[in-house]
C-alpha positions as CSV (number, residue, x, y, z in Angstrom):
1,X,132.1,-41.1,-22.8
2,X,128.4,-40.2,-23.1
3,X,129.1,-36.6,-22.0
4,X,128.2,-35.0,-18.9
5,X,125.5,-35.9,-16.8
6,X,122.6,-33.7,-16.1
7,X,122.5,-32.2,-12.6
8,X,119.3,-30.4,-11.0
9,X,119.1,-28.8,-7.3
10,X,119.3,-25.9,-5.1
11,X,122.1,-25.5,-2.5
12,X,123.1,-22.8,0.0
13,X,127.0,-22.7,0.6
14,X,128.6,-21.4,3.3
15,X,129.4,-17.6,4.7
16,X,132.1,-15.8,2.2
17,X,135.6,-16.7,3.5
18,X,137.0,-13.2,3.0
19,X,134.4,-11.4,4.9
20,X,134.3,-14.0,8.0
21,X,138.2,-13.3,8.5
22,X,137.3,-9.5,8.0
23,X,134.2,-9.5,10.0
24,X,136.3,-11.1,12.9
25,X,139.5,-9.1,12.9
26,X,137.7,-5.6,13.1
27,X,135.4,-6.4,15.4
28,X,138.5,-6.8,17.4
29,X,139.7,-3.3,17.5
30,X,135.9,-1.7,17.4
31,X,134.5,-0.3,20.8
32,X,131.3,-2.6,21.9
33,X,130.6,-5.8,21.0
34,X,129.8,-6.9,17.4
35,X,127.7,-9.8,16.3
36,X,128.4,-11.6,13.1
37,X,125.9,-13.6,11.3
38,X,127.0,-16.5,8.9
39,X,130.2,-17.0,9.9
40,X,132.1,-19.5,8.0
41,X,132.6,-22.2,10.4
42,X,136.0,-23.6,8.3
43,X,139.5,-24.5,9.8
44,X,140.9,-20.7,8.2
45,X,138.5,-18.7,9.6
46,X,138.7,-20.3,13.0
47,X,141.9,-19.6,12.7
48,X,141.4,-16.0,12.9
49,X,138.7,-16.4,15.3
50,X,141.9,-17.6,17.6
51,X,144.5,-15.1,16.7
52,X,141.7,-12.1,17.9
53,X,141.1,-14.4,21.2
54,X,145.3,-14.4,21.9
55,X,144.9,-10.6,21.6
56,X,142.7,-10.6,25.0
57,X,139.1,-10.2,22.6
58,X,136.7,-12.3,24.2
59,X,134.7,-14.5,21.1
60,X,131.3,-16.0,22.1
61,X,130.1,-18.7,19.5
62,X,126.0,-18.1,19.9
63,X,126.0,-21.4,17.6
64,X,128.7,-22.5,14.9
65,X,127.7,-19.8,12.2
66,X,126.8,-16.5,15.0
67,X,129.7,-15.1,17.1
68,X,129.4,-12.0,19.3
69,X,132.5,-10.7,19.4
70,X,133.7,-8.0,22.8
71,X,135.7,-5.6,20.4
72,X,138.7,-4.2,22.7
73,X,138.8,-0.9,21.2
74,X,141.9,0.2,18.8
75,X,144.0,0.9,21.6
76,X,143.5,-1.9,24.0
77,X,144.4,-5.4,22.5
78,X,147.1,-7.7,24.8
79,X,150.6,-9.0,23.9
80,X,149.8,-12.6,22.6
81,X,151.2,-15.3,25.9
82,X,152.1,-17.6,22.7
83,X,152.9,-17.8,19.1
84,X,150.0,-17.3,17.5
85,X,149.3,-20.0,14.7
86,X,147.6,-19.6,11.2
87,X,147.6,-22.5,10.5
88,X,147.2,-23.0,6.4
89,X,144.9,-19.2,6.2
90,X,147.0,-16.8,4.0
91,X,144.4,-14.0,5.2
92,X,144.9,-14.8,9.0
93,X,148.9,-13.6,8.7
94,X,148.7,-11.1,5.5
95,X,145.8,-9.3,6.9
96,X,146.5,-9.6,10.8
97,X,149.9,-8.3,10.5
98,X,148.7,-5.0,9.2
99,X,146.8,-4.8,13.0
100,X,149.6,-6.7,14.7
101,X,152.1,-4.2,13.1
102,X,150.1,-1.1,14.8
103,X,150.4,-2.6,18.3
104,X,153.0,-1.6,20.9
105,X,154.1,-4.9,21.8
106,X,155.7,-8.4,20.4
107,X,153.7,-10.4,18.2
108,X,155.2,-13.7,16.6
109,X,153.1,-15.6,13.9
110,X,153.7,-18.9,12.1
111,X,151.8,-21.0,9.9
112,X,151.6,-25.0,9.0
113,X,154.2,-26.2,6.6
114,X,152.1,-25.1,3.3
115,X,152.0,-21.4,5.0
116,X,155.4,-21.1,5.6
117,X,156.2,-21.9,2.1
118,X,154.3,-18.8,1.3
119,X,155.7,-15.0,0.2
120,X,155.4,-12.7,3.0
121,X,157.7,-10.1,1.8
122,X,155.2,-7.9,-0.4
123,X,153.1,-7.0,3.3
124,X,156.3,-6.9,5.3
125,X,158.1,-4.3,3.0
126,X,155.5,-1.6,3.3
127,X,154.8,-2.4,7.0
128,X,158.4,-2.1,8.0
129,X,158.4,1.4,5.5
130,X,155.8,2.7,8.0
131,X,157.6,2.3,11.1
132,X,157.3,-1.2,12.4
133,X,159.6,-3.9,13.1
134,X,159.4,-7.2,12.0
135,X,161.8,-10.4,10.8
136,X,161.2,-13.1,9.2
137,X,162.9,-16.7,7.6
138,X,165.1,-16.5,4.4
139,X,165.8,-12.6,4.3
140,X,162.7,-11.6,5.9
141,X,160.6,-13.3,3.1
142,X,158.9,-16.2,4.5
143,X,156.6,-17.2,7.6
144,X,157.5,-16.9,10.8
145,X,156.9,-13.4,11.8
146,X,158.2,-11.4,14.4
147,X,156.5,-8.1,15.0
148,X,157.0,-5.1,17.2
149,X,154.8,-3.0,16.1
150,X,153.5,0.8,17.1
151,X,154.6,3.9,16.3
152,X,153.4,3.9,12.1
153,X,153.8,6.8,10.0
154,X,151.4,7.4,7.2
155,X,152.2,6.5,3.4
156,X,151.8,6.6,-0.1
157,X,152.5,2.9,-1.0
158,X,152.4,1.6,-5.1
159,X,151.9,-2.2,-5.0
160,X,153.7,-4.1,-7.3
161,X,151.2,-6.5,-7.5
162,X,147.1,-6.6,-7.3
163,X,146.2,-7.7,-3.5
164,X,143.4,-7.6,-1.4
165,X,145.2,-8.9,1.3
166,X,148.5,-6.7,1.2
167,X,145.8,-3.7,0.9
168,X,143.5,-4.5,3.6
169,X,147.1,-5.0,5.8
170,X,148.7,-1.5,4.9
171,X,145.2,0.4,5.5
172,X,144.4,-1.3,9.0
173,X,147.9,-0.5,9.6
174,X,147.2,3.4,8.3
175,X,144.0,3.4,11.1
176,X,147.4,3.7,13.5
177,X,149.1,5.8,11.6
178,X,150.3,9.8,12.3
179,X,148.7,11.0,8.6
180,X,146.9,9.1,6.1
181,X,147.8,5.9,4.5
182,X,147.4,5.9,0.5
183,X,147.6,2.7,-1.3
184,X,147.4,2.3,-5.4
185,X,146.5,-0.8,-6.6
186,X,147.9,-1.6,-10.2
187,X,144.4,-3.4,-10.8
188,X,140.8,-3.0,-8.8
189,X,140.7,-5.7,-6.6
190,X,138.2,-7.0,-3.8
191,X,136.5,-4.3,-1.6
192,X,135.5,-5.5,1.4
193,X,137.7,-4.2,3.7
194,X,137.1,-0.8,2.3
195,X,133.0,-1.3,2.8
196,X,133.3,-2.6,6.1
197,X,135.6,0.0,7.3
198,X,133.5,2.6,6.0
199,X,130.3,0.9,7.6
200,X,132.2,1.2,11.2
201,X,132.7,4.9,10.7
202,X,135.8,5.0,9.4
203,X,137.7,7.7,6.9
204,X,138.0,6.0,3.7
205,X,137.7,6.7,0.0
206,X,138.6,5.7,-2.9
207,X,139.6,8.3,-6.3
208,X,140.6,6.0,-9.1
209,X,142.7,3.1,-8.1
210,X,144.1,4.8,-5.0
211,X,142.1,4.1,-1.6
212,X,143.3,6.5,1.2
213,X,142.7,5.9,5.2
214,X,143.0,8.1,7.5
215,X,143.9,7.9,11.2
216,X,141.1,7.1,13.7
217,X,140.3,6.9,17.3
218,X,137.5,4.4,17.4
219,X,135.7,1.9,15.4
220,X,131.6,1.3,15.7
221,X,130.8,-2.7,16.0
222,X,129.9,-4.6,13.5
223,X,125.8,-6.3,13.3
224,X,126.5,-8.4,9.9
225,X,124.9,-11.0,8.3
226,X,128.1,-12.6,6.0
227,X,126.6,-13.9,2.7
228,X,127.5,-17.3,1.3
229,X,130.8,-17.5,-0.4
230,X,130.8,-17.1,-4.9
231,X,134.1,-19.0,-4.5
232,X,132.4,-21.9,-2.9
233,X,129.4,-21.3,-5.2
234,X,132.0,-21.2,-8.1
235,X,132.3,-24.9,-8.5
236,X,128.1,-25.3,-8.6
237,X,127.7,-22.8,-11.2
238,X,130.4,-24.5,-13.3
239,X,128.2,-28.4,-13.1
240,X,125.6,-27.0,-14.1
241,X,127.1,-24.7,-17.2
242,X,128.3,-27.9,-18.6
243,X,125.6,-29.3,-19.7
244,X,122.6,-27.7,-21.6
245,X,119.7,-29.5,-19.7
246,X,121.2,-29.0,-16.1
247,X,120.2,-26.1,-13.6
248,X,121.3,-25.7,-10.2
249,X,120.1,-22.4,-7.7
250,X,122.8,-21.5,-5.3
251,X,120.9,-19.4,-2.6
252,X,122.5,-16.2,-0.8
253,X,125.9,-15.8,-2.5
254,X,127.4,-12.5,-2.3
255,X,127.6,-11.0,-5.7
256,X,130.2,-7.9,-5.1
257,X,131.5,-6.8,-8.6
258,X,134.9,-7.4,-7.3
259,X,134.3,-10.6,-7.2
260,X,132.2,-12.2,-10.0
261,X,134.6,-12.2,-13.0
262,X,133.7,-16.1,-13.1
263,X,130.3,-15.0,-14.0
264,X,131.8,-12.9,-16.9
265,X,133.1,-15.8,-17.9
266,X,131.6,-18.4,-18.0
267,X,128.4,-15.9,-19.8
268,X,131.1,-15.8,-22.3
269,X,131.6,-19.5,-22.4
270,X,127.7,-20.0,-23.7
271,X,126.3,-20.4,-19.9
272,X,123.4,-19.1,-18.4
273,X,123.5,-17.3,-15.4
274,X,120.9,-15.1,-13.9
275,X,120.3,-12.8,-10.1
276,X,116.9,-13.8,-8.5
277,X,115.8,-12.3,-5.3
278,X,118.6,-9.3,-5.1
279,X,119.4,-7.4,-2.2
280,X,121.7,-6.2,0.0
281,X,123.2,-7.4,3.7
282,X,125.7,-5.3,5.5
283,X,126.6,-3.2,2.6
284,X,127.7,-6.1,0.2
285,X,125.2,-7.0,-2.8
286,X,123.5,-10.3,-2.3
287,X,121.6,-12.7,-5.1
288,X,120.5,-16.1,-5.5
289,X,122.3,-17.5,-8.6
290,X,120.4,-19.4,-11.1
291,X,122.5,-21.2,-13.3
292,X,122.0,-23.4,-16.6
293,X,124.0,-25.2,-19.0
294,X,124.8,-24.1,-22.6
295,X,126.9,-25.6,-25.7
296,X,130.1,-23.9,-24.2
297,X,132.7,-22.4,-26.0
298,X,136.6,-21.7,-25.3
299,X,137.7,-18.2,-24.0
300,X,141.0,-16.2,-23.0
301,X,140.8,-14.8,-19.7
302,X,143.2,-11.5,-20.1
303,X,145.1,-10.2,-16.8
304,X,143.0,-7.7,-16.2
305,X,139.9,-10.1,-15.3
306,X,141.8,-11.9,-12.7
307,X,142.0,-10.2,-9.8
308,X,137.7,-10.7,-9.9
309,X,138.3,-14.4,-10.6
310,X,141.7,-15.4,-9.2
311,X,140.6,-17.6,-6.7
312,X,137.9,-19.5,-8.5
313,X,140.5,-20.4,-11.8
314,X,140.3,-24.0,-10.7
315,X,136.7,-24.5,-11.3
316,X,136.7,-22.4,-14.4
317,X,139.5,-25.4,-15.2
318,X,136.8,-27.8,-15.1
319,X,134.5,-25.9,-17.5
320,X,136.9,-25.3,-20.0
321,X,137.3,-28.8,-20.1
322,X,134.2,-28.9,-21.6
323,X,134.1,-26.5,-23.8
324,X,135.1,-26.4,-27.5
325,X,138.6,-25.1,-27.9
326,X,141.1,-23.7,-26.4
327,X,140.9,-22.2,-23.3
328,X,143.6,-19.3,-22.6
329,X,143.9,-17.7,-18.7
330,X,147.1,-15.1,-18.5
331,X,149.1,-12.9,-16.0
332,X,147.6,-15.2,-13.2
333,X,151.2,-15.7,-11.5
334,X,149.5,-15.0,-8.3
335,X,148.4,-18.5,-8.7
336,X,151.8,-20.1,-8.3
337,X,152.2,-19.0,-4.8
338,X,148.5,-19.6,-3.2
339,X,148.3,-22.6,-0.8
340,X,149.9,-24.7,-3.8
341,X,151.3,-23.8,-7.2
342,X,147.7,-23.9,-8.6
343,X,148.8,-24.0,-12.4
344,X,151.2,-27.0,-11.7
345,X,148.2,-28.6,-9.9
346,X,145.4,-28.0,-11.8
347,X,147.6,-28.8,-15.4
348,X,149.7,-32.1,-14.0
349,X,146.2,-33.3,-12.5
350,X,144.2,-32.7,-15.9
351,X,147.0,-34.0,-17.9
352,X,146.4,-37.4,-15.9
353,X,142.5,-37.5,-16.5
354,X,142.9,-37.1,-20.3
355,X,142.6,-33.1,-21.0
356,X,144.7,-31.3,-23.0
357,X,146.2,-28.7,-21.3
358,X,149.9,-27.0,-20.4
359,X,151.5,-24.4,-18.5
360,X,152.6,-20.8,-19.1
361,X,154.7,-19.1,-16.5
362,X,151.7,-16.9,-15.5
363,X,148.8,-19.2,-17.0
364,X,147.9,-22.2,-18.2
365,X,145.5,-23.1,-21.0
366,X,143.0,-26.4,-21.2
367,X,141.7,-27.8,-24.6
368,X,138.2,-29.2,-24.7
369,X,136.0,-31.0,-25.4
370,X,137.5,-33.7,-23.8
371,X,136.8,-37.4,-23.1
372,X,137.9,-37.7,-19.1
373,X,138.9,-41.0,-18.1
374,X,139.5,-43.2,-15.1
375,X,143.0,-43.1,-13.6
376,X,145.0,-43.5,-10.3
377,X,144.6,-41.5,-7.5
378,X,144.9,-38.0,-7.9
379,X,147.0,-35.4,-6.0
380,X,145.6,-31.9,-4.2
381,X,148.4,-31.2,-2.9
382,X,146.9,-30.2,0.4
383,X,144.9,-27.4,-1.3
384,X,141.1,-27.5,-0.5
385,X,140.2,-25.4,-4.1
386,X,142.2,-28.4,-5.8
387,X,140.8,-31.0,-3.9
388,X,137.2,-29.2,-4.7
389,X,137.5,-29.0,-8.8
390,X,139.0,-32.4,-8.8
391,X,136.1,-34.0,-7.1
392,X,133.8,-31.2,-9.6
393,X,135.7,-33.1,-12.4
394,X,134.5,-36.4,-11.5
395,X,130.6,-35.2,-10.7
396,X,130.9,-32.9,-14.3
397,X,132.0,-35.8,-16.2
398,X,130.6,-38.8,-14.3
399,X,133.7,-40.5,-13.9
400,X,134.7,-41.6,-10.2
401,X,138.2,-41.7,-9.3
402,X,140.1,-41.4,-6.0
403,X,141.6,-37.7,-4.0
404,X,142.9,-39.0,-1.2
405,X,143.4,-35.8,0.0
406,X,140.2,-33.6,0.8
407,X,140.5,-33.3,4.4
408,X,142.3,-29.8,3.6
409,X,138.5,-28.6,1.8
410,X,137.5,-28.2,5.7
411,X,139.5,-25.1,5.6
412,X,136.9,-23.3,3.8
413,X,133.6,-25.8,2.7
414,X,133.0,-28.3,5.3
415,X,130.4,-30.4,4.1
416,X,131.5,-30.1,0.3
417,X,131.6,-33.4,-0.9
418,X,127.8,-35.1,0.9
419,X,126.4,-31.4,-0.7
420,X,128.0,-32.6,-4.2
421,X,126.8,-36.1,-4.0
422,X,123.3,-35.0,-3.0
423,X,122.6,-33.0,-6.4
424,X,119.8,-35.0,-8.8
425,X,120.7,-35.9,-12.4
């Protein structure tokens, strides 16, 4: 192999995933109508965009990236007529049952096969602990959901284990509480529910690792302007860090601390990466990212760097790939039960392109540099940040070979793979 090619270009990506589904669901429950700029137009946050519209909230699409959203107020959202369906979005059910669980009516959610394989238990334990009802398949554990909800007592809740999603649930939920809702978080991870909480005028703080909400009456609507996704931008920065003489510019990525533990890194790794143009939109910090290659170098990722990095593991997979030695990522269980086993993906797909690699129970590791080479078709496993590395694999080391399954990358880059083809060498 002559190594990796060089790659040149700017490219935007699309809104940040976790802040459309956010931006949507509490502009439900505000009072007024909210308008949200840069939506992620994807299959997931759509998703969400049709669980709020079952609740009675009428959704106006000004164009596929603006919505202006008719929030109900907290108090006047409609029993659903239907099931409402996920689809494959994780956030839809985690973080809408913590607002379905506050309502005084039946709710029942379901997901697509892949969803339904997923753990539910760790949001519906401290739901049910504040007073609402809800069942589930196999002991209450897995997707379906059926909710009666209202009537929520406030909490001091100790996660078990690091999640923005189980969080943001609990303190929607604690908005409908009788007293304040407390929840400790075993590591700091992603803020964005507490900034845009806070932004619509509600009681929340944070003193260490504990964020407490208190009860409220009424929510001010949202005007945001959603910046592009850093796990989209993830696999971008990673072309360009593997080779010295390439350098792409991804414009308008949101750059919350909570969130760029790839940077860390892949800094780390030898890479050069760089803010241009800082500044904030709707109380999230906003950059242009200027990346460039180096000679890069392994790493070990510790657990306390992944909940800022969890997500984008599988592109930081495709750089250690590259890198000289022996690249270490531990106490990243959370990975095992995302819209695939990711280690099992990522380690059986880059065991079958050449690369050196292996599982731990919570981890994997990947040994580099390493001479990529053609083979049969490859398997995603339905999961669109798979499906996105593998095709990153094939671009980084200029070796085509065939992922039958991409369609699933719609549910959060539409558009991924003519954007990847379109960078200059």
């Amino acid at each position: 192999m002559s190594g990796p090619p060089i790659l040149r270009g700017e490219v935007s990506v699309p809104g940040d995933k976790s802040i459309s589904h956010r931006a949507a669901m509490f502009s439900a429950i505000a009072t007024g109508t909210g308008r949200v700029r840069g939506f992620l137009h994807a299959e997931d946050t759509l998703r969400t965009v049709s669980m709020v519209r079952s609740l009675g909230v009428r959704v106006e699409a000004v164009s596929p990236t603006e919505l202006r959203i008719g929030g109900q107020g907290m108090r006047g959202l409609s029993e659903p007529p239907d099931v409402i369906d996920a689809g494959n979005s994780g956030t839809t059910i985690r973080i809408g049952s913590g607002i379905l669980a506050a309502q005084p009516f039946l709710s029942v959610i379901t997901g697509d096969p892949y969803l339904r394989r997923r753990p539910m238990a760790r949001v519906i334990r401290p739901l049910v602990r504040m007073g609402a009802k809800i069942l589930a398949r196999d002991g209450d554990r897995l997707p379906p959901l059926c909710i009666r909800g209202g009537g929520l007592r406030g909490i001091r809740y100790e996660m078990p284990v690091a999640s923005a999603q189980v969080k943001s649930a609990l303190l929607l939920a604690g908005l409908y509480a009788d007293a304040p809702v407390t929840v400790m978080e075993p590591l700091p991870t992603r803020d964005h529910t507490e900034r845009m909480l806070g932004a619509m005028g509600a009681d929340i703080a944070r003193e260490g690792n504990a964020v407490t909400v208190r009860p409220a009456e009424r929510l001010s609507p949202l005007d945001v302007a959603v910046p592009g996704d850093i796990s989209s931008a993830a696999f971008f920065l990673v072309l360009a860090s593997v080779h010295p003489m390439s350098e792409i510019t991804v414009r308008g990525v949101g750059v919350n601390p909570h969130r760029t533990g790839l940077l860390a890194v892949l800094r780390r790794m030898g890479a050069d990466l760089r803010y241009a143009d800082e500044r904030s939109e709707g109380g999230e910090p906003v950059a242009d990212i200027v990346a460039r290659g180096g000679e890069l170098v392994a790493v070990r990722v510790d657990p306390g760097e992944i909940p800022g990095l969890v997500d984008e593991v599988p592109a930081l997979c495709v750089a250690a790939a590259f890198a000289r030695g022996r690249t270490e990522v531990r106490g990243a269980a959370e990975l095992r039960v995302k819209e695939s086993d990711r280690i099992s993906a990522i380690v059986s797909n880059l065991a079958a392109l050449g690369v050196a690699c292996g599982e731990y129970p919570d981890g994997l590791w990947v040994e580099g540099p390493a001479a990529i080479r053609p083979c049969g078709p490859l398997d995603s496993r339905g999961d669109h940040r798979i499906a996105m590395a593998l095709l990153a694999m094939g671009k980084a080391g200029g070796v085509p070979f065939d992922v039958p399954d991409t369609a699933c990358i719609d549910t959060s880059f539409p558009g991924f793979q003519p954007l990847l083809e379109r960078l200059t060498r």
